[in-house]
C-alpha positions in Angstrom: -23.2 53.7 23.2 -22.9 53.8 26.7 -20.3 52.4 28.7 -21.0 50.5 32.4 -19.9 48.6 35.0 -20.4 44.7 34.1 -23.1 43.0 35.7 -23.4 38.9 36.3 -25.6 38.8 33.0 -22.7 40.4 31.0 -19.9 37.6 32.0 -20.8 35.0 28.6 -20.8 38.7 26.1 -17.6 40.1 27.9 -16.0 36.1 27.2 -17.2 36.2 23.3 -16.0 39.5 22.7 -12.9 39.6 24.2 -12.2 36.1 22.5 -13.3 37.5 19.0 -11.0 40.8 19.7 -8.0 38.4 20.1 -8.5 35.6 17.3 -6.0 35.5 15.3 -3.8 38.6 16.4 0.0 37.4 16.4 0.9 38.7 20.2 -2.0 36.9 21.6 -1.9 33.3 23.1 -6.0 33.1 23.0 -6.0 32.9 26.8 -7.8 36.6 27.1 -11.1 35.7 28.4 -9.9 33.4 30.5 -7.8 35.5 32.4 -10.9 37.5 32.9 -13.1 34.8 34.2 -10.3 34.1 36.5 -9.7 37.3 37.5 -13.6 37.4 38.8 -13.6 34.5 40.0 -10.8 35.5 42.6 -11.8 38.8 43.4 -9.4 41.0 41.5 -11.4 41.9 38.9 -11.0 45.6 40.6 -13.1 47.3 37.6 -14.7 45.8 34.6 -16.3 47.9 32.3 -18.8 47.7 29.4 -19.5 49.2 26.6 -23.1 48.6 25.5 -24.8 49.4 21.8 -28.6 48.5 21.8 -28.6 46.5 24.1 -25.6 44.4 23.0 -22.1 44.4 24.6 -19.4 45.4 22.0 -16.6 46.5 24.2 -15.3 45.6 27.6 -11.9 46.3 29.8 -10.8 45.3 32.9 -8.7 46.7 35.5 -6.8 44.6 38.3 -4.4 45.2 41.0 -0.7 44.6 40.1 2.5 44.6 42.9 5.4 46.6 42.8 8.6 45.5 44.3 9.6 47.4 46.4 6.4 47.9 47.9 4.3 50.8 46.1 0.5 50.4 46.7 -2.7 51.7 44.6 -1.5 50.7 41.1 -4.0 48.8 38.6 -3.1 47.0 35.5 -5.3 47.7 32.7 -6.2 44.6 30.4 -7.2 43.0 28.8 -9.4 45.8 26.1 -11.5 44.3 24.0 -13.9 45.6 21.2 -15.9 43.6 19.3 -14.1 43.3 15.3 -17.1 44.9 13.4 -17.1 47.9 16.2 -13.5 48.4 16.5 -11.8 51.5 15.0 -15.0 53.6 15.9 -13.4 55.1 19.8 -15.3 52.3 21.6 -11.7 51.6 23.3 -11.1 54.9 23.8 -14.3 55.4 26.0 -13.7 52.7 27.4 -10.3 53.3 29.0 -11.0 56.9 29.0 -14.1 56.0 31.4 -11.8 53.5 33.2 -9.1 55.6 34.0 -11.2 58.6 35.6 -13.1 56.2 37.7 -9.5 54.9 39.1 -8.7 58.3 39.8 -11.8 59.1 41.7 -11.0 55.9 43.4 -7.7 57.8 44.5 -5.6 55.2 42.7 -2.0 56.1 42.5 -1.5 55.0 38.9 -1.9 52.3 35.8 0.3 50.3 34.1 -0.3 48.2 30.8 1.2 46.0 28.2 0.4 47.6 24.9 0.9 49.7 21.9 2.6 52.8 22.3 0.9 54.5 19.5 -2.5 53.4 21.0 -2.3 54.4 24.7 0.1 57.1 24.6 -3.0 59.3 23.7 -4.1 59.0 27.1 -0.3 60.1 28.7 1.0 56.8 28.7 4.7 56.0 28.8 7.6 54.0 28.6 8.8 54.6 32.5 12.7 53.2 33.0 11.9 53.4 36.5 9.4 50.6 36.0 9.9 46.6 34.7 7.6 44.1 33.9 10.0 41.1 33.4 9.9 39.7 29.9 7.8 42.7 28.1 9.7 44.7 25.8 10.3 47.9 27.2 8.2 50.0 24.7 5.3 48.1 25.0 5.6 47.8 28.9 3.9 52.0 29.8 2.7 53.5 32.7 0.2 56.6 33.6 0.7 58.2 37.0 -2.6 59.4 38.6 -0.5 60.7 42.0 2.1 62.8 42.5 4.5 59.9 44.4 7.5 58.8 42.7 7.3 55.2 42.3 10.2 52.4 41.2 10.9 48.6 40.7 9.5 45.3 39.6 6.0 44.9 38.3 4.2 42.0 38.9 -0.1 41.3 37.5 -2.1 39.2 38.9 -1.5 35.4 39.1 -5.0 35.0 36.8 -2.4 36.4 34.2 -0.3 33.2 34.4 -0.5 30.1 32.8 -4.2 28.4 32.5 
């Protein structure tokens, strides 16, 4: 396996993928891939990564800018993973954000912030941060990593491509 940046002939695997990733799983409304077409198609698409098996995509995850009120600047949302079902439970996600998150940090990013399972992502330092809110997420779900030493507080807000289709 080896894991990527996407590249224009990738855009129809990343869409099948992440849609069979989500089918069916009861905190999804479906709209996954769309969000990532739409976050390509306006530019915020910050970092999309694949992960390739012979020649096949089987993984992908994508990283966008979010906005925290009060200002704070350099922080990525990371979402939406996706592993193909017939790959998953074999550390294709776990390369893939692992991959993902040093890149941001060589970007000099100040820190990432998901929507996700704590027992999943906590085993790369993420946590449940009072000092951050994403408005309607659960507060255990709602974790942040930070890749800088400045203190950061308020509102979190993704990507409009996020919102309703």
């Amino acid at each position: 396996m080896i894991i990527r940046p996407e590249t224009d002939r990738d855009h129809a695997a990343i869409h099948d993928v992440t849609a069979a990733a989500f089918a069916g799983q009861p905190y999804s409304d479906q709209t996954e891939p769309l969000i990532i077409d739409r976050l390509r198609a306006e530019g915020a698409l910050t970092l999309s990564l694949v992960a390739e098996e012979r020649g096949e995509v089987i993984g992908h995850v994508a990283f966008s800018p979010v906005t925290i009120t009060p200002f704070a600047s350099g922080w990525y949302g990371l979402g939406p993973l996706s592993v193909r079902p017939d790959r998953q439970g074999r550390g294709t996600g776990n390369a893939l954000v692992r991959q993902g998150l040093d890149m941001l940090r060589n970007f000099g990013a100040s820190g990432c912030v998901l929507a996700g399972n704590p027992a999943f992502y906590g085993r790369f330092g993420f946590r449940n941060d009072p000092a951050l809110v994403f408005p309607g997420c659960a507060p255990q779900y709602f974790m942040t990593l930070a890749l800088s030493e400045a203190k950061v507080s308020g509102t979190v807000s993704y990507h409009p491509a996020f919102g309703p289709v």
